[in-house]
N, C-alpha and C positions, 0 to 999 in steps of 0.2 A: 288440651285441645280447645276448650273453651275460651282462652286467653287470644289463642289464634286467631280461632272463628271472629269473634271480636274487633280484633287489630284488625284484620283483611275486610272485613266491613265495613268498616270506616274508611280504610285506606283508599275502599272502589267506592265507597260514597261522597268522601271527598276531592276525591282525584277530578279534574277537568277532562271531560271526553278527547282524545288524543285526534285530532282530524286532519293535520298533515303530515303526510311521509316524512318520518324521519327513521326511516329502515339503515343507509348508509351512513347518516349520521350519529345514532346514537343504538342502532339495534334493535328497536320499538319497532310497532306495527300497532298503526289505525285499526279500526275495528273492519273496516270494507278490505285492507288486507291481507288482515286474517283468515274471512270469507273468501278471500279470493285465494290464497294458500290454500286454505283446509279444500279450496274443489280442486285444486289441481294434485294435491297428495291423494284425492279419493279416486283422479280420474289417471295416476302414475299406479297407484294400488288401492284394486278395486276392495280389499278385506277392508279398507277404513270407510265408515259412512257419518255422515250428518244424523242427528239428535236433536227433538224436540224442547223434549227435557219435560219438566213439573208444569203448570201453566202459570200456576202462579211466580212464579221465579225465572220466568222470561228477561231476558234483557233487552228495555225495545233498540236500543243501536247493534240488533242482531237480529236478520232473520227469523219468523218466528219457526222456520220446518230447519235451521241453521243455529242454532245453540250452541253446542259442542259438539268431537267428532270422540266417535268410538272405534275398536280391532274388539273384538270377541276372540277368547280361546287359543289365547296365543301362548306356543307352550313355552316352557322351563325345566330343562332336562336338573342342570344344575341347580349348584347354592353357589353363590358368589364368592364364600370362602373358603370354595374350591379350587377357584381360579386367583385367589390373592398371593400376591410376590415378595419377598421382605427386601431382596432386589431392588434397589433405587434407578435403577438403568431402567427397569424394565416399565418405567412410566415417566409419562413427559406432559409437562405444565401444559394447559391449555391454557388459561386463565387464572389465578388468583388461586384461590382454591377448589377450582376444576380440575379434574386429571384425566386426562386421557389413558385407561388403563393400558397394559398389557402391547404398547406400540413398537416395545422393542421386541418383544415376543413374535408379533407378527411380522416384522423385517425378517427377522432370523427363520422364520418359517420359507417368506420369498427368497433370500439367500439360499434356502437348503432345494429348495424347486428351481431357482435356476443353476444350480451346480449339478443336480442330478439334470435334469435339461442339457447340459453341456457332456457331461457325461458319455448321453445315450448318442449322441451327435458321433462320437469318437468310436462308436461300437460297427461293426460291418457284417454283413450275413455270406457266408460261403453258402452256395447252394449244391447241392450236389444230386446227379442222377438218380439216388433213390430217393432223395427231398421229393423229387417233380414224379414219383413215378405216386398215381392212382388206383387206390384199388375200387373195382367198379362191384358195387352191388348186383349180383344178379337175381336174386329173388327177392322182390319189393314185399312179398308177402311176410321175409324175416322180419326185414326190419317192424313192421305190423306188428307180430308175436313178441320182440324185444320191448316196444313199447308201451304196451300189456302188461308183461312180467314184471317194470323197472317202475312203470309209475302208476300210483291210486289216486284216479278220479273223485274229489269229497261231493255229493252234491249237495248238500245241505254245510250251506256256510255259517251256521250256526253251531258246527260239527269241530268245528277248529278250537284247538286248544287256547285257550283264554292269556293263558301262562307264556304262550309269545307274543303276546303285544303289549308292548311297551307303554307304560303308564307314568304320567307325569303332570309335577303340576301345571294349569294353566290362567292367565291371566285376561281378566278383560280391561282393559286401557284405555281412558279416555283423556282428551286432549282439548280444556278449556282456555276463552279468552280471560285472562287478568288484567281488568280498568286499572287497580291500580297501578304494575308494574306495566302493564303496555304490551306484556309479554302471552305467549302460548303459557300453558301449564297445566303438570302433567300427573294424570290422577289411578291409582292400580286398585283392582279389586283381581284377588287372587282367590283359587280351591286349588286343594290338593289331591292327590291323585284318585281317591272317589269320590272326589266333586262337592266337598264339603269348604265352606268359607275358609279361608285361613284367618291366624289371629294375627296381629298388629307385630307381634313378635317374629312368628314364620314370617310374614312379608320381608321384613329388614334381613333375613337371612338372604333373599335374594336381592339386595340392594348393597352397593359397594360400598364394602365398609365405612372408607373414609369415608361417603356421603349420608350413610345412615345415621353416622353419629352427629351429622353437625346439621345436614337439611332437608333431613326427610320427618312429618310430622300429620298425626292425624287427626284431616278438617272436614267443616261439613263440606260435600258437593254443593256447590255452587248453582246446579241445576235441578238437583237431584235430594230426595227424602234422607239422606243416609251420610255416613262418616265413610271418608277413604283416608290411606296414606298418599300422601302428596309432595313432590319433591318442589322446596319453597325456590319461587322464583327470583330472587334477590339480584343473580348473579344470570341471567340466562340473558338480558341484553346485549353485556358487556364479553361475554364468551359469543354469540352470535356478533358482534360487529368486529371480532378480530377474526371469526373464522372468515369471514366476508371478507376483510380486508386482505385477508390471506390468500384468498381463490382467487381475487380481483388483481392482486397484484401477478398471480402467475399468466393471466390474459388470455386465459384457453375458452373460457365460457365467461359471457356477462351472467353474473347476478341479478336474477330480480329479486323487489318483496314478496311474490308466489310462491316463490321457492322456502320462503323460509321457513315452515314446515318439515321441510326434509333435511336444511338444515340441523332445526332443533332437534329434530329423533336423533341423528347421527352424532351430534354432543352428548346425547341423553344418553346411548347404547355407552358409554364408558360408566355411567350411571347405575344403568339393568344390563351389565356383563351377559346374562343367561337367558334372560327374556327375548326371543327371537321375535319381534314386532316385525313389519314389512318397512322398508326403507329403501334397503340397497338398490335405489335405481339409478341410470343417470342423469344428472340434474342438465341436462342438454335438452 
């Protein structure tokens, strides 16, 4: 962990302040649009907000009420190596050694939704005279009494058994600027289901596999008094500037560099498979 902190210190100490757009070029983002990313994912979804942070560990080519952006309490039903496939079909190269999990998993899900869609298309309803015939309530006071007998009023919602509501861990996430790679980068503080820290260990349970073993590692926050696990940004330019190149070429929506925020979470969800963050909107 030390070795890290270290290297990425230097790395953003000697790195040159990045100040022109080279978002389609190279996948990078200047530090102003960054800022301008991180307000449009807060104003597409409202759970992420802006960060102060420590004061002393301000960055001045940032905002100082604009530091980093945070999600509180975002859950995780699952462990990751719930959902892992030995299946080589059922994953497709993103980049290098990026993967996009489980992509054929979810074709085969839309195949199975539009076959039963076709399906019900081919089904027809016979209607028949006793279908359409109504039987008419005559004493409104019955139904009163039925509804009485069949259901109990709790008034005290403190009353409700504990034992059905679902408990799970959850994560708070935050989403720092990296001088030196140019890039977002993306930082997890996890508890488990009574709200207790998880250890460095449980975290990588919910982080896919392939990436926990080769780029996930834990560094100081960059903002912040404390250590998280952090997925290392090495590789998030070069997977952002083919998914762009990829959108761009289908010519349904311009790309801007605002967007790229929403971007990076939706590479990252092949990353935290079970981490349900907020993203899925559309980038229009």
């Amino acid at each position: 962990m030390a070795f890290y902190t270290i290297y990425n210190n230097l790395k953003d100490k000697f790195t040159p302040l990045l100040k022109e757009s080279r978002f389609y070029e190279a996948g990078v983002l200047t530090p102003e649009e960054f800022v301008q990313a991180g307000d449009f994912l807060v104003s597409k979804c409202p759970t992420w907000s802006w960060c102060s942070g420590v004061k002393d560990k301000k960055r001045s080519y940032l905002p100082d009420d604009k530091q980093y952006l945070i999600t509180k309490n975002v859950p995780c039903i699952k462990r990751a190596k719930d959902m892992e496939y030995v299946d080589e079909e059922m994953e497709r190269i993103v980049e290098d050694e990026w993967i996009e999990t489980y992509y054929q998993m979810q074709k085969e899900n839309i195949d199975q939704v539009e076959e039963i869609d076709s399906d019900m298309k081919k089904l027809s309803i016979n209607q028949t005279k006793k279908d359409e015939e109504i039987e008419e309530i005559e004493d409104l006071d019955e139904l009163e009494e039925m509804a009485d007998d069949n259901f109990e009023i709790v008034d005290d919602p403190n009353a409700l058994n504990e034992d059905n509501i679902l408990k799970t861990r959850t994560y708070n996430i935050s989403i720092t600027y990296d001088k030196g790679y140019q890039t977002p980068r993306i930082w997890l503080f996890g508890f488990d289901e009574n709200n207790i820290p998880l250890t460095p260990e449980q975290i990588f349970e919910d982080i896919s596999e392939d990436h926990a073993k080769k780029t996930v590692t834990i560094e100081a926050h960059p903002h912040e008094n404390f250590s998280l696990a952090t997925i290392h940004p090495c590789r998030h330019a070069n997977v952002t500037k083919k998914l762009v190149d990829n959108m761009q070429e289908t010519g349904h929506i311009e790309i801007r560099p605002d967007m790229a925020l929403l971007i990076f979470l939706k590479f990252m969800s092949s990353v935290l498979p079970t981490i349900n963050y907020d993203f899925t909107i559309s980038l229009e």
